[in-house]
Each structure stands twice: as structure tokens, then as C-alpha cells.
N, C-alpha and C positions, 0 to 999 in steps of 0.2 A: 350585268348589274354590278358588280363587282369591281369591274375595269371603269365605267363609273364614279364608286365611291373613292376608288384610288384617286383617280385625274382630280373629280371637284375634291378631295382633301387635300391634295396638291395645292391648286389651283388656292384654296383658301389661304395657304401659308404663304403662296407668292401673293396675293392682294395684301393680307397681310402685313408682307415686306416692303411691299409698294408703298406702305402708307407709314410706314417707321422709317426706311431709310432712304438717304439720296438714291435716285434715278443710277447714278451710274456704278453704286457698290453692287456686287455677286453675291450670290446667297450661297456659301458653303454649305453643299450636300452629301450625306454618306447614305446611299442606299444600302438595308437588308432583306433582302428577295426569297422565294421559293420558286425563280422564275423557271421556269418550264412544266409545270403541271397543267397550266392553263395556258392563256393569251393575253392574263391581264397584267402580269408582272412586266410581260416583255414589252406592251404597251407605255405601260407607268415609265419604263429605263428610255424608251422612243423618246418620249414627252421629255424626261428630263434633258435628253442631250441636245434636245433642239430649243431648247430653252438659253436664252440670250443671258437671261439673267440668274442662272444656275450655274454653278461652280461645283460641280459634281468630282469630290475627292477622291470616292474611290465604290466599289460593290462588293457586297459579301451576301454569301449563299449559306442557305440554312434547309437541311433535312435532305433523307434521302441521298441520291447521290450527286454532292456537292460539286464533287468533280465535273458532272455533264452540265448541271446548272453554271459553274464559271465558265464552261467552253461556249454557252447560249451565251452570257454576259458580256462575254468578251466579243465575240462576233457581232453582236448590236454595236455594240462600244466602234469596232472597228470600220463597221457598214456606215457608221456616223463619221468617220473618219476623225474617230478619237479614241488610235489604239493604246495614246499613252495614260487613261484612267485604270487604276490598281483593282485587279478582280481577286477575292480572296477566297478560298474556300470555310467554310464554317462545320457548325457542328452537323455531321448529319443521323442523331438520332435527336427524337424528343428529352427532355428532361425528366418526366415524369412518364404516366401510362399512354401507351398509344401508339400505333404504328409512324404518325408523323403521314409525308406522303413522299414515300420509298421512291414510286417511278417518276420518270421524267419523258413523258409520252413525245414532249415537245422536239427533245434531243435528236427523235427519230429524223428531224429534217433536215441535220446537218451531218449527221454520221457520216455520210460518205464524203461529205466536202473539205476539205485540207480546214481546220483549225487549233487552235490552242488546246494544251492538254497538261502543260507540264505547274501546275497552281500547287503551291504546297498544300500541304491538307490541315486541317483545324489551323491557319495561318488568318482566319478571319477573328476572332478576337483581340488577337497581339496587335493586327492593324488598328481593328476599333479603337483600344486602349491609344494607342502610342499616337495616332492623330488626332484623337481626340485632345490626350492631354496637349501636346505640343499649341493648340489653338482653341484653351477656354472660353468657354462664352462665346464662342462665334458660330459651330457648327450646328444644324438640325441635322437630325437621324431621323432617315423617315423609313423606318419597317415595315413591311410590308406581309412580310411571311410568318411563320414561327417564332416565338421570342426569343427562341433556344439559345440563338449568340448571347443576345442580351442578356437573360436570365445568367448565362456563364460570363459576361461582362462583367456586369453589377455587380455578381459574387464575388468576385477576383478583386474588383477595384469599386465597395461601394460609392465611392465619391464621385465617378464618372456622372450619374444623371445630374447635379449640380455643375457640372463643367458644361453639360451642352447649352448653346443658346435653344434649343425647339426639340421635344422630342413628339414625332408623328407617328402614329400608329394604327395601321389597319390590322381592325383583329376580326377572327371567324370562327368559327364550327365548320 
């Protein structure tokens, strides 16, 4: 259900786009994931990178342990044969009350296979920030997991939601 409401929210911003600009412009994308709790984050990252007309800037992880969620984001990335997209680690506790979701069950299927591991840590903001601003009005941020980056975004630099062209948000309990 979930993986889902990711794809058709997805799916809306590319029709969307289809209908505002030329055929042949890219849609600058920055994903913010909790991918590896479930199946639907890493789905969502699948769908963007085989997507023609997505321009996927860069990924940032949020909650838990940020680290094994960039090591999933970057092995998608590179299974895509697109290991030059920027994987950043984010914050991994909540902002406020609540455990967040600490584990990364998902992680389990690649531990033992040679991947990526060296992401600086809370390095996902600074990217949000500094791409973000460098390209006003152009990028959608589409979140998918915890706000938590965001929330520490916003606070830092409230001006940032006014610079994105799209901000998408899948939110849950």
C-alpha cells in the first residue's frame, strides 16, 4: 500500500511536469528516504532512476542507522549503473519524541557483499542546503521518510522551501 502511494505520488509530479514543460527538459530530483525498513523506499529510488525524465541530484537518509540506509542507496544507485548520484547520510534520530525506526532489517541483504560504507555522517543537510540553493526554483524534493532532514533544513536556512520548485511528501504513522 505504501510503495503505492509513493509510485502514484511520484507518478503525479512527473504528469504534472509533462504538462508544464518541454518533452525534452529533466526534472531535477533530490530524494529523502528511510530506505531500508521496508521495500517501498527502495522501490520509489528503482522507479526514479529508470526514469528518462528524472534528474535525480542526489539521496539523503534519515533515521536510525543512516549509515546502512546510504550503503542500500548507493548499491541501488550503482545496480542502476548510476554510481555517480551523491548518497548523504542525514540525521538519525527524530526531532522530537519517539524512537524514529532505529533498524534497518533491509541492510541484512547486503552485509556480506562488498559495498559502500565510507558517507560522512549528518553530511545530508549541508548537501540539501548547498544544492538546493546553487539551483532555485528548479528542484522538487520528494521525502519520503521522516522529516527530520527537513525539519533541520528549514531551521538552519528558513528560506530554503521558497527556493524549491516542488516539495513532495509522503507522510505516515
Amino acid at each position: 500500500m505504501a510503495s503505492r502511494s509513493v509510485l502514484g505520488t511520484w507518478c503525479g509530479v512527473v504528469s504534472a511536469s509533462y504538462r508544464r514543460s518541454p518533452v525534452s527538459d529533466k526534472i531535477p530530483v533530490i530524494l529523502d528516504t528511510d530506505i531500508g525498513s521496508d521495500i517501498d523506499d527502495a522501490v520509489c529510488l528503482a522507479y526514479l532512476l529508470r526514469q528518462s525524465r528524472c534528474d535525480l541530484l542526489g539521496v539523503t537518509t534519515a533515521t536510525g542507522d543512516t549509515g546502512q540506509r546510504a550503503s542500500l542507496a548507493a548499491l541501488i544507485c550503482e545496480a542502476a549503473d548510476r554510481p555517480d548520484i551523491p548518497v548523504h547520510r542525514g540525521s538519525p534520530g527524530p526531532l522530537m519524541n519517539g524512537p524514529g525506526q532505529p533498524n534497518v532489517p533491509q541492510y541484512d541483504a547486503i552485509r556480506d557483499r562488498a559495498h559502500r560504507t565510507d558517507f560522512d555522517p549528518y553530511s545530508a543537510v549541508s548537501f540539501l542546503q548547498r544544492t538546493i540553493r546553487a539551483r532555485p526554483n528548479e528542484i522538487t524534493l520528494l521525502a519520503i521518510g521522516p522529516m527530520t532532514n527537513l525539519g533541520l533544513l528549514f531551521s538552519l536556512d528558513p528560506e530554503i522551501p521558497s527556493l524549491l520548485k516542488e516539495l513532495v511528501l509522503m507522510c505516515g504513522l
